[in-house]
LOZA-404092 format. One line per 8 residues: number of its first residue (from 1); for each residue x, y, z of N, C-alpha, C. Coordinates in steps of 0.2 Angstrom, whole numbers, plus 5000, padded with zeros to 4 digits. Layout:
REM residues N
NUM) X Y Z X Y Z X Y Z ~ ...
END
This chain:
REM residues 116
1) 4758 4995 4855 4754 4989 4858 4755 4989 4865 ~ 4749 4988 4867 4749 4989 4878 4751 4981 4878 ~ 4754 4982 4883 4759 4973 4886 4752 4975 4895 ~ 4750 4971 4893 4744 4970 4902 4749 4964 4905 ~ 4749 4966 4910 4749 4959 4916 4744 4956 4919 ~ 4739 4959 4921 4734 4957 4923 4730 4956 4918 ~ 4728 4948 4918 4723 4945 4912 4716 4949 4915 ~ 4714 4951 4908 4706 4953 4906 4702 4946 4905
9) 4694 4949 4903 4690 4943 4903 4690 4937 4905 ~ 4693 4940 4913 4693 4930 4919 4687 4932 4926 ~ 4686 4930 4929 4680 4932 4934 4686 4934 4940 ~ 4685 4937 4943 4687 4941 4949 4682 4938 4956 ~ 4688 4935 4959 4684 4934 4965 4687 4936 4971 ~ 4684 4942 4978 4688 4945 4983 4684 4940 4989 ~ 4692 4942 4991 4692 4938 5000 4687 4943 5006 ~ 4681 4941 5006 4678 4944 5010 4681 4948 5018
17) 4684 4943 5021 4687 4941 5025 4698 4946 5024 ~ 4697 4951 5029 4706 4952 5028 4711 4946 5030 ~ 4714 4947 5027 4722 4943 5026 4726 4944 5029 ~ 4732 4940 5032 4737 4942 5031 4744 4941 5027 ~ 4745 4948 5022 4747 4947 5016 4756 4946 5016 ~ 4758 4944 5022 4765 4942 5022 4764 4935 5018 ~ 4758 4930 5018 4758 4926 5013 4758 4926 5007 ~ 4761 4919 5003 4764 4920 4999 4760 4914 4992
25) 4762 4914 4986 4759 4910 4982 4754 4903 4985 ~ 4758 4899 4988 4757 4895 4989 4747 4894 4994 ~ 4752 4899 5000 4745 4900 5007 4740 4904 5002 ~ 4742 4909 4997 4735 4911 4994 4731 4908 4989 ~ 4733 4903 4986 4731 4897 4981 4726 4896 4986 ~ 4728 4893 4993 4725 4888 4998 4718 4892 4999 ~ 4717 4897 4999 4714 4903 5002 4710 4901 4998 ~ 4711 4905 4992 4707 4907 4986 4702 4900 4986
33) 4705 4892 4988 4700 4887 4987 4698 4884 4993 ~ 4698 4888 4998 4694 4884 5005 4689 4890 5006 ~ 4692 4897 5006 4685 4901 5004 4683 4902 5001 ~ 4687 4904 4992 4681 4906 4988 4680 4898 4985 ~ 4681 4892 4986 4680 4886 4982 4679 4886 4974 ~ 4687 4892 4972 4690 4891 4966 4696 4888 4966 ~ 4699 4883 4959 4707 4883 4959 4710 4889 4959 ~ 4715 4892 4961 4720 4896 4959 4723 4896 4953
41) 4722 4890 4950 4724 4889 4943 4718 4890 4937 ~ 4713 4891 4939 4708 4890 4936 4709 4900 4932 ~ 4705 4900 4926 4701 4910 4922 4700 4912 4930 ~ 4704 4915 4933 4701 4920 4937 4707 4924 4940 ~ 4704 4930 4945 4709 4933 4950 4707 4931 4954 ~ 4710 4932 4959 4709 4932 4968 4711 4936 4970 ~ 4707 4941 4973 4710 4946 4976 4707 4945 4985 ~ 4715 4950 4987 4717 4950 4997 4718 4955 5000
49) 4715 4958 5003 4715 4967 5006 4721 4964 5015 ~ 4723 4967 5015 4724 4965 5023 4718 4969 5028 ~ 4718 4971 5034 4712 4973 5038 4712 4978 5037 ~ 4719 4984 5036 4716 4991 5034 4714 4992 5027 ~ 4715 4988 5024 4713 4988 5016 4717 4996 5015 ~ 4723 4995 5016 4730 5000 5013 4735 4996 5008 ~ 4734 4987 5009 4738 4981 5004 4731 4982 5002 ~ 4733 4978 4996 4731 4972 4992 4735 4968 4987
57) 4733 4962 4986 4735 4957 4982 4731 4953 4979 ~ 4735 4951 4974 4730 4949 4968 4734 4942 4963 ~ 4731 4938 4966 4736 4933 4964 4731 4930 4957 ~ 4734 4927 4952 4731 4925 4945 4737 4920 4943 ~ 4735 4914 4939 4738 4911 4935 4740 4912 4928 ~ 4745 4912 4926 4745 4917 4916 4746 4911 4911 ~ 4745 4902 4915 4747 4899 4908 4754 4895 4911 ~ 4757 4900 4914 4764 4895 4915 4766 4896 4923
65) 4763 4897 4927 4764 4899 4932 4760 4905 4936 ~ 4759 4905 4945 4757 4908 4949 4760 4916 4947 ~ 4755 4920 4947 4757 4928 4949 4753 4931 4955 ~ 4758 4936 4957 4755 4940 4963 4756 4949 4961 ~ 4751 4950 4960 4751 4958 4961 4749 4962 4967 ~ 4754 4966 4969 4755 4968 4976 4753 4976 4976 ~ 4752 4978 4980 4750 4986 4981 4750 4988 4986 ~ 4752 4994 4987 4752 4998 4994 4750 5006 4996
73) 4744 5008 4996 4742 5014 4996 4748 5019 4997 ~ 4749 5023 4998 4754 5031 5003 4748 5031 5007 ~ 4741 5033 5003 4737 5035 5007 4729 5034 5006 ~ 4724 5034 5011 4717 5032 5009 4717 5025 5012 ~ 4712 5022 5009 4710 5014 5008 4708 5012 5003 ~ 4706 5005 5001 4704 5002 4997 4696 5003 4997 ~ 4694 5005 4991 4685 5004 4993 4682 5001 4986 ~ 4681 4995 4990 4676 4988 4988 4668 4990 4990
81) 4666 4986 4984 4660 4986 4984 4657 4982 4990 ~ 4650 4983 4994 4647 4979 5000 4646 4973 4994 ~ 4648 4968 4999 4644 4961 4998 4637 4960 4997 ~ 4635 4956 4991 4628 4955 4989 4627 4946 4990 ~ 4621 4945 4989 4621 4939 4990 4620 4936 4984 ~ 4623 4930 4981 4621 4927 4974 4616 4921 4973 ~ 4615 4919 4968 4610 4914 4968 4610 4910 4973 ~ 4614 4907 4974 4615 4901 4979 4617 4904 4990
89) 4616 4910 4988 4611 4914 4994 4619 4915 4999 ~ 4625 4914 4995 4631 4915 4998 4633 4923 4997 ~ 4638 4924 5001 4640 4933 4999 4646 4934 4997 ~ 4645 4937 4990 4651 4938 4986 4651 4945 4986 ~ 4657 4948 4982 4658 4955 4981 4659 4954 4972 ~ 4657 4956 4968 4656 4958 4963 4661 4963 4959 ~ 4667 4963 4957 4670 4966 4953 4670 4965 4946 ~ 4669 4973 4941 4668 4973 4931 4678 4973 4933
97) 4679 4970 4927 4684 4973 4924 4685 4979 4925 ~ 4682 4984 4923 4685 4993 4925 4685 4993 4932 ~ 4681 4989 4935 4683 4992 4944 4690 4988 4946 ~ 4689 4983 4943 4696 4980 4945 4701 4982 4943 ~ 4703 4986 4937 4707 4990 4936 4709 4997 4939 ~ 4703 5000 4942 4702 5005 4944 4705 5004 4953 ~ 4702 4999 4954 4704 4997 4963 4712 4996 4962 ~ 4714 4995 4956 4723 4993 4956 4727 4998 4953
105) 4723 5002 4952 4727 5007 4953 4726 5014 4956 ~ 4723 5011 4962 4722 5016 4967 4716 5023 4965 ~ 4713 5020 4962 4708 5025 4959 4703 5025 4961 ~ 4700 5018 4964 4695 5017 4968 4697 5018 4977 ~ 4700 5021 4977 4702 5021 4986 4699 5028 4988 ~ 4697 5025 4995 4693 5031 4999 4699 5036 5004 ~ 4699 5042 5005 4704 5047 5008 4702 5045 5015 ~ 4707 5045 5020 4703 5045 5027 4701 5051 5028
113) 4697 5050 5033 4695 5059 5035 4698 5059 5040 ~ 4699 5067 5040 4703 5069 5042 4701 5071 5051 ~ 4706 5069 5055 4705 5070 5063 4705 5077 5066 ~ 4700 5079 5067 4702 5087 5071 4702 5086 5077
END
């Protein structure tokens, strides 16, 4: 039997905007509900890139408590989907299930090209 930590079947919502991910449960609760104007406690993820989108974090509530899932490339970036705009004409980034699985574990990350 697979043990997940990351809840399936909750809405995924990313911080448009980079972070700085020295914060901690608390500042990213705050986040999550002054930009995406969700609870932190409510079915969902929150996900936080810092600027070079080399972190990410991924805060979620499991029932008893704040989680944070933490990540850090070796190498590449993070590659998010471009912002779309939704009904109410705001701009969100749209994550399935597989991509958010795939972004955490580094499977969706873009190689830098290389300097000559």
């Amino acid at each position: 039997m697979e043990s997940r930590m990351i809840p399936s079947g909750v809405d995924v919502y990313v911080a448009l905007e980079p972070v700085n991910l020295a914060l901690s449960f608390d500042r990213l609760a705050g986040l999550a509900e002054e930009t995406m104007g969700r609870s932190a406690r409510s079915a969902a993820i929150f996900v936080f890139f810092n600027r070079r989108r080399t972190l990410v974090k991924a805060l979620f509530f499991d029932g008893t408590g704040m989680c944070i899932f933490y990540k850090r490339l070796d190498r590449g970036r993070f590659q998010v989907p471009e912002p779309t705009q939704d009904k109410h004409g705001e701009l969100v980034v749209e994550l399935s299930e597989r991509e958010l699985d795939e972004l955490l574990d580094g499977l969706a990350s873009q190689r830098p090209e290389s300097i000559h």
